[in-house]
C-alpha positions as CSV (number, residue, x, y, z in Angstrom):
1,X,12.1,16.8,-50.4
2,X,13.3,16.5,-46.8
3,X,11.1,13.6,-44.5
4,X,8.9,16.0,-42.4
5,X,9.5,16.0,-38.5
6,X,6.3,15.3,-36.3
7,X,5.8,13.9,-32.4
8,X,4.6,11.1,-33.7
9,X,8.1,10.2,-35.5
10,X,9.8,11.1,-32.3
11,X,8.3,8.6,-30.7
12,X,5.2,9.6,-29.0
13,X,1.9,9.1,-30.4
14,X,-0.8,11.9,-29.4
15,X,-4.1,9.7,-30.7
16,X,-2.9,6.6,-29.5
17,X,-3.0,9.1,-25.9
18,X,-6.0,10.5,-26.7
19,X,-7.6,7.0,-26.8
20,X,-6.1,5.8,-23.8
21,X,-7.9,8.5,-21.9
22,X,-11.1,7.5,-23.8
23,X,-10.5,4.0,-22.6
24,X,-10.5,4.2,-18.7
25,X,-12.6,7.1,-18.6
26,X,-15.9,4.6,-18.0
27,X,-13.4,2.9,-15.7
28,X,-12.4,6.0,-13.6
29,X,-16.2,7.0,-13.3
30,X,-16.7,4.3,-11.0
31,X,-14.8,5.7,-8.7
32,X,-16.6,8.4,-8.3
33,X,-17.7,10.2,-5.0
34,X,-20.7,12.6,-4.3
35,X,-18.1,15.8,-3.3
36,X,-16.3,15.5,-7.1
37,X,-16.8,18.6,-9.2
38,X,-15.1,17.8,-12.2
39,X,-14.2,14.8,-15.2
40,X,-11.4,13.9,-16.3
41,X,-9.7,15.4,-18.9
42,X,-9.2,19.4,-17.1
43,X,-6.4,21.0,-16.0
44,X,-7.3,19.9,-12.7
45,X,-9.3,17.7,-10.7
46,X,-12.0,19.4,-8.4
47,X,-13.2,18.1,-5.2
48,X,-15.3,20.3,-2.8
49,X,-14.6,19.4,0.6
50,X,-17.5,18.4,3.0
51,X,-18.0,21.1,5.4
52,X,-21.2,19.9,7.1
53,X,-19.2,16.5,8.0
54,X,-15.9,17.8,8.8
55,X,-15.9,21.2,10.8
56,X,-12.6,21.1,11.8
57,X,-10.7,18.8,8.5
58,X,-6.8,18.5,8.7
59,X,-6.3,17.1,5.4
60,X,-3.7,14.2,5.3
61,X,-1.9,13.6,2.0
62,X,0.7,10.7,1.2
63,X,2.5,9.8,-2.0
64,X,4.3,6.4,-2.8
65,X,5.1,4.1,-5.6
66,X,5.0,0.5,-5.9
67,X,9.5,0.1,-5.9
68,X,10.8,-3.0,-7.9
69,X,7.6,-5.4,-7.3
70,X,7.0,-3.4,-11.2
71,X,10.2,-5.8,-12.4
72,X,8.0,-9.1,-10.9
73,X,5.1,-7.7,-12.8
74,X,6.7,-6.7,-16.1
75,X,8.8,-10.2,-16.0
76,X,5.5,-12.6,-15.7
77,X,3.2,-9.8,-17.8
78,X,0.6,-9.5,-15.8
79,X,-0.2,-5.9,-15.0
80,X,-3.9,-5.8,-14.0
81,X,-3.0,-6.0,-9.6
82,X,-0.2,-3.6,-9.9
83,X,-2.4,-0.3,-9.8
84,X,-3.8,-2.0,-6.6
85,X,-0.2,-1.9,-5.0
86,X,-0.3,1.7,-6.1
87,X,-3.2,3.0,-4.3
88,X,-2.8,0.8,-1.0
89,X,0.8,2.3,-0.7
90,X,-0.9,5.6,0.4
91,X,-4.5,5.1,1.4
92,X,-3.0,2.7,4.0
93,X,-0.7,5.8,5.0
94,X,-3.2,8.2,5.3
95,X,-5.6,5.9,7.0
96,X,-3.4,5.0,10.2
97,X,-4.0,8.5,10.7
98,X,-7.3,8.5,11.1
99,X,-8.1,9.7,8.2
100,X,-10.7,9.1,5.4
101,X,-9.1,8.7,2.0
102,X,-10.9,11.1,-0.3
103,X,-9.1,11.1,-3.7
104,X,-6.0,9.7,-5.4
105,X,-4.3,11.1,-8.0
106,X,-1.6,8.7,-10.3
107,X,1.2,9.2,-12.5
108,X,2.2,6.1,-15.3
109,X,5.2,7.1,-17.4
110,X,6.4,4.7,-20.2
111,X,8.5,4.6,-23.4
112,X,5.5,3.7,-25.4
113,X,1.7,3.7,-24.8
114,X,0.9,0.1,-25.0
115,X,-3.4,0.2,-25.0
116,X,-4.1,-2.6,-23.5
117,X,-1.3,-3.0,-20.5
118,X,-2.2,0.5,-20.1
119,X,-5.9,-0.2,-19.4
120,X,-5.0,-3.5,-17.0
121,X,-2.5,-0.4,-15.0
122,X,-5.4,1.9,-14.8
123,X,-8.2,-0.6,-14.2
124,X,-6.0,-2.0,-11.2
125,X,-6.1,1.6,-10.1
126,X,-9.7,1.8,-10.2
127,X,-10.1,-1.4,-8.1
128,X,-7.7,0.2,-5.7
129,X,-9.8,2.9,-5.5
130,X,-12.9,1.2,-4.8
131,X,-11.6,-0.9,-2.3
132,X,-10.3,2.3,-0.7
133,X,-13.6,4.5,-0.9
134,X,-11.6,7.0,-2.6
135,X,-12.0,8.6,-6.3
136,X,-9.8,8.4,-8.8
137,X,-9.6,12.7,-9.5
138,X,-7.0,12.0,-12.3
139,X,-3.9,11.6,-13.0
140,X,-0.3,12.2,-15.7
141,X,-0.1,9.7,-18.4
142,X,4.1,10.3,-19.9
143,X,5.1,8.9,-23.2
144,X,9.2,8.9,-23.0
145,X,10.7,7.1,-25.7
146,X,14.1,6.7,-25.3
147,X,13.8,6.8,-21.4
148,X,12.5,3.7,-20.5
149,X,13.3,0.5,-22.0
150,X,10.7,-2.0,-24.4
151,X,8.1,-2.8,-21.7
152,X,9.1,-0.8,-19.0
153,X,6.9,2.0,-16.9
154,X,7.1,3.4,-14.0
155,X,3.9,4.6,-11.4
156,X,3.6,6.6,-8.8
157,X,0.6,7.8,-6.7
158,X,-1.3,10.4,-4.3
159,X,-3.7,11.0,-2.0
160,X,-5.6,13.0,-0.2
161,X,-7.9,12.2,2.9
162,X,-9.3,14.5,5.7
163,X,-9.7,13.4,9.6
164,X,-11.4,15.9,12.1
165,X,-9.0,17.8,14.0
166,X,-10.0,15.8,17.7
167,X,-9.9,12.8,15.7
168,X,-6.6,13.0,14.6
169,X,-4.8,9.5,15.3
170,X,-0.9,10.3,16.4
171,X,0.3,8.2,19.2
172,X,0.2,10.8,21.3
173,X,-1.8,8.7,23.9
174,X,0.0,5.8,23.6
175,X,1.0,4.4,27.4
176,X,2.3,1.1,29.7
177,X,0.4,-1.9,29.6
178,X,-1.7,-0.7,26.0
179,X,-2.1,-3.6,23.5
180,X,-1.2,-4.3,20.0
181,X,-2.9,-5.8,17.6
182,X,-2.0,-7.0,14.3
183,X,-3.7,-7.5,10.9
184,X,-2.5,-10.2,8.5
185,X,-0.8,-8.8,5.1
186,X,-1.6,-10.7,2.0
187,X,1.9,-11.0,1.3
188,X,5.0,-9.2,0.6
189,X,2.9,-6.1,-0.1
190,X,5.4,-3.9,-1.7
191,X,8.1,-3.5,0.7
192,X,11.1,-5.3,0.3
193,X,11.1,-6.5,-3.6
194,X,15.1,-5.7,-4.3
195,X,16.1,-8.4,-1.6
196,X,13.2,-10.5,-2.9
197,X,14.0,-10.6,-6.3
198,X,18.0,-11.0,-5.3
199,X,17.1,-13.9,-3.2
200,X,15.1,-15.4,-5.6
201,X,15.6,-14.6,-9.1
202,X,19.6,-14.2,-8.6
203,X,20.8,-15.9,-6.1
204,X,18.1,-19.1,-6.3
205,X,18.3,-18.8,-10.1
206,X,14.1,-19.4,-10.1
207,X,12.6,-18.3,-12.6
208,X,8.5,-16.3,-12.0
209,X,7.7,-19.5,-13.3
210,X,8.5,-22.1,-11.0
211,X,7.1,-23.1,-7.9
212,X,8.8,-23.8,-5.4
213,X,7.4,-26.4,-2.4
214,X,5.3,-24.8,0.1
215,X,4.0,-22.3,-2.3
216,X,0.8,-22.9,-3.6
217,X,1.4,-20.7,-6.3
218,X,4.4,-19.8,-8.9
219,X,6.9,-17.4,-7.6
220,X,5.7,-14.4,-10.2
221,X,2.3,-14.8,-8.9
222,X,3.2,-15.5,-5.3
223,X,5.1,-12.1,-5.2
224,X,2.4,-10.2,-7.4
225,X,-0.5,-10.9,-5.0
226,X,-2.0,-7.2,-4.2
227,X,-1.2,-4.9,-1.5
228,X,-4.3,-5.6,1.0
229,X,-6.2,-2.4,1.3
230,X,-7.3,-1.6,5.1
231,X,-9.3,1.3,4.4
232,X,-12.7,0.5,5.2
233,X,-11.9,-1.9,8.3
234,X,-10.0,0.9,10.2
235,X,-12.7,3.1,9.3
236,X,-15.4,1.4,10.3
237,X,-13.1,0.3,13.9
238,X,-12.9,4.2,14.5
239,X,-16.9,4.9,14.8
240,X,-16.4,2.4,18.0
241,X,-13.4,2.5,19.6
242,X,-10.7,4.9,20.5
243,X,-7.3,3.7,18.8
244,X,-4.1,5.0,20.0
245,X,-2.3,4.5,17.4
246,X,-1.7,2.3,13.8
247,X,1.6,1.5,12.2
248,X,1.5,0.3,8.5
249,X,4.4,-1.8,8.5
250,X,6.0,-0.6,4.8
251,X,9.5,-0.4,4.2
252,X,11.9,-0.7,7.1
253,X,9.4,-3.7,8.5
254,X,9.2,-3.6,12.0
255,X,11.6,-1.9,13.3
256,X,12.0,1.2,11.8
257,X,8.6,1.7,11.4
258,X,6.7,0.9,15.2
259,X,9.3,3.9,17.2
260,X,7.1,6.6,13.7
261,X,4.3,6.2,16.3
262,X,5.2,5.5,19.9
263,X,6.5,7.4,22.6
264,X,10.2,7.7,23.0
265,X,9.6,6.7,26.8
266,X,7.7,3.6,25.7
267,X,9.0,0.4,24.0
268,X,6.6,-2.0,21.8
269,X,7.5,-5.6,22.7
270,X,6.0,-7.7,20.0
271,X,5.9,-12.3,20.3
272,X,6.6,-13.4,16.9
273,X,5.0,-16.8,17.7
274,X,1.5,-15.2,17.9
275,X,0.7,-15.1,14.1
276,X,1.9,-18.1,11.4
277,X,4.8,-16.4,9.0
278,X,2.8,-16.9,5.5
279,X,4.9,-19.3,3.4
280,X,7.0,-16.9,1.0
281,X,9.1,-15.1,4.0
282,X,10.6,-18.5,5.1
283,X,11.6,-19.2,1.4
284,X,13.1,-15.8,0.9
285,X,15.1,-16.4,4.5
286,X,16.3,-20.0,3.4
287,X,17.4,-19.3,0.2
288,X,19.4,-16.2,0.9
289,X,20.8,-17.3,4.2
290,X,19.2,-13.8,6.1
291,X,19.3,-13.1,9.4
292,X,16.0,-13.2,11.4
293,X,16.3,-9.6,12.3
294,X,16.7,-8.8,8.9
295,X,14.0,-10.3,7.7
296,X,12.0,-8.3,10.4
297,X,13.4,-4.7,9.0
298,X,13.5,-5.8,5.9
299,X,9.8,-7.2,5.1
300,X,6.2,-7.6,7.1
301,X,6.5,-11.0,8.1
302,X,2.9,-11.4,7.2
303,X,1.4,-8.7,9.4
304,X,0.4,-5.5,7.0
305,X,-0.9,-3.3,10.2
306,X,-0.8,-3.3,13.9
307,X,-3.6,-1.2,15.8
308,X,-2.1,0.3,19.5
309,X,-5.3,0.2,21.5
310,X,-5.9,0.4,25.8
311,X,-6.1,-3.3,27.3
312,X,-9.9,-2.7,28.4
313,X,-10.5,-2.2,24.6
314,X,-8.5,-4.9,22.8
315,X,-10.8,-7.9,23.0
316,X,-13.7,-5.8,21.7
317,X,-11.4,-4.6,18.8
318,X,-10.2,-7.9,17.9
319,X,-14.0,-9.4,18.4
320,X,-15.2,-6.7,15.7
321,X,-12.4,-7.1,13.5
322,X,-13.0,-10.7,13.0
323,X,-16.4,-10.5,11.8
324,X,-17.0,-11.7,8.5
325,X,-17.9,-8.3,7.5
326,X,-14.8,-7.3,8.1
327,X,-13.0,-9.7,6.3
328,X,-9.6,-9.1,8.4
329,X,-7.4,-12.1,10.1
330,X,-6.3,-10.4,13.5
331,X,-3.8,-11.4,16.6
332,X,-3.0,-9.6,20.1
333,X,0.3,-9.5,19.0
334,X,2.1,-7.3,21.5
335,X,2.4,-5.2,24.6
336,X,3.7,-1.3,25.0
337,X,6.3,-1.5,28.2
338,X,8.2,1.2,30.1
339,X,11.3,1.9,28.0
340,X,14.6,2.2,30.2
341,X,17.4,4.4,28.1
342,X,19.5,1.2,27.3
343,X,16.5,-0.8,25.3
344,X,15.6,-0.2,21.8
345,X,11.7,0.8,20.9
346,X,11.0,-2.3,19.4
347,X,11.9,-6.0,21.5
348,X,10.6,-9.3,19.2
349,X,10.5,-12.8,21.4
């Protein structure tokens, strides 16, 4: 008699699923805010918007990944910061909007449900969340066997935040003489991890194991520190001052990503001597021989956020943001100048 055919002998495994959602439910509860209608495990995730705190909401939604820093982590198998990446890739986006992150939504696809790495994914998620003030609303969970290789997954996540129309933050405002400020990044972040892992893992032929001098810590674990989370400082910096404008310096570093928010007419002129460069950057610059400028396109250069605020505000801004409540490292970093049509938008000395 002929071997019957099921899903499960095609490779995906519908308890094993079934479990996993049984699993991180407890987790995902703890992310749960006061406007969420709904548990996990419907069609859709329900979240009734506040009308008595927002009377004018523009939702602002973002949606990101975490790039190759998922090779770093799958190579040193440790997967219980990744889902932290996740979430700071786009509550830090919809945040420099003036937004408040409401909920996130995530998507883990992999060859084969492995329980427990699963669970470390989805409880990094849930820290994220927390950190972030958001709820976890829910989320795609894809067995593909035969896509993705032993080991391998892929995430990628969403969110959805509200600001109130006059509250909107767009650079709009932005003039001559205005200051910028900068908040430390924790690392590399998640920007920049194909040139990193090139630099390192190719072309230095180091292993995540090794440490290397200057680095407190093995180069897996040096790369895999989280994405710092900016949620709740920014937040809090909006109930007191009037910010012109945040860049969250992501892919394209510095360069590419100041001219997203300031006026064409305006140039940012930033003095890279104002903050220590954290340790890693001038390892990755050594060993790959890379230009300085590249390094500032390519990567944060330990500065995660810069806040574009008027010059009677700045000290006040940096004066609350250093408060141990606040927990944020931050440097007047720059200056916004007149643009003539011959300069670029961004000028580092």
């Amino acid at each position: 008699m002929p071997t019957k055919t099921t899903y499960k002998s095609a490779g995906v495994d519908i308890d094993t699923a079934n479990e996993f959602v049984d699993r991180i439910k407890p987790l995902i509860k703890t992310t749960t805010r006061k406007e969420v209608l709904s548990g996990i495990g419907g069609f859709g995730g329900l979240f009734h918007l506040d009308s008595a705190k927002l009377k004018n909401p523009i939702l602002v939604s973002s949606t990101d990944g975490v790039g190759t820093k998922l090779k770093i982590a799958q190579l040193v198998d440790k997967h219980d910061t990744i889902g932290i990446d996740l979430v700071a890739m786009s509550v830090n986006d919809v945040v420099v909007q003036g937004a408040e992150p409401l909920f996130f939504l995530d998507y883990f696809s992999t060859g084969k449900i492995d329980l427990e790495k699963s669970v470390q994914i989805v409880d990094g998620i849930v820290q994220g969340c927390i950190q972030a003030g958001c709820t976890l609303l829910g989320g795609e969970t894809a067995e593909m066997p035969g896509f993705y290789k032993k080991g391998e997954y892929d995430l990628a996540g969403f969110c959805v935040g509200a600001v109130e129309s006059d509250k909107l933050i767009d650079g709009s405002t932005i003039s001559i003489n205005d200051r910028v400020i900068g908040l430390t990044s924790s690392g590399l972040h998640s920007n920049g991890f194909s040139l990193a892992r090139k630099v390192l893992l190719e072309k230095g032929k180091l292993s995540v194991k090794d440490k290397v001098p200057g680095l407190n810590k093995t180069i897996g674990l040096e790369l895999l520190e989280p994405t710092r989370i900016y949620v709740k400082s920014l937040l809090n910096l909006f109930k007191s001052f009037n910010i012109k404008g945040i860049v969250h310096i992501t892919g394209g570093g510095f360069y590419d990503n100041i001219p997203r928010i300031i006026p064409n007419s305006c140039r940012c002129v930033i003095n890279k001597k104002s903050w220590e460069v954290p340790p890693i950057f001038d390892v990755i610059r050594e060993i790959g021989n890379i230009e300085e400028r590249e390094m500032f396109r390519v990567f944060n250069m330990g500065i995660g956020m810069m806040i574009i605020v008027a010059e009677k505000e700045c000290q006040g801004v940096l004066e609350q943001l250093k408060m141990p409540a606040m927990g944020e490292k931050a440097y007047l970093i720059g200056v916004i100048e007149k643009r003539e049509d011959s300069q670029d938008q961004v000028c580092l000395t």
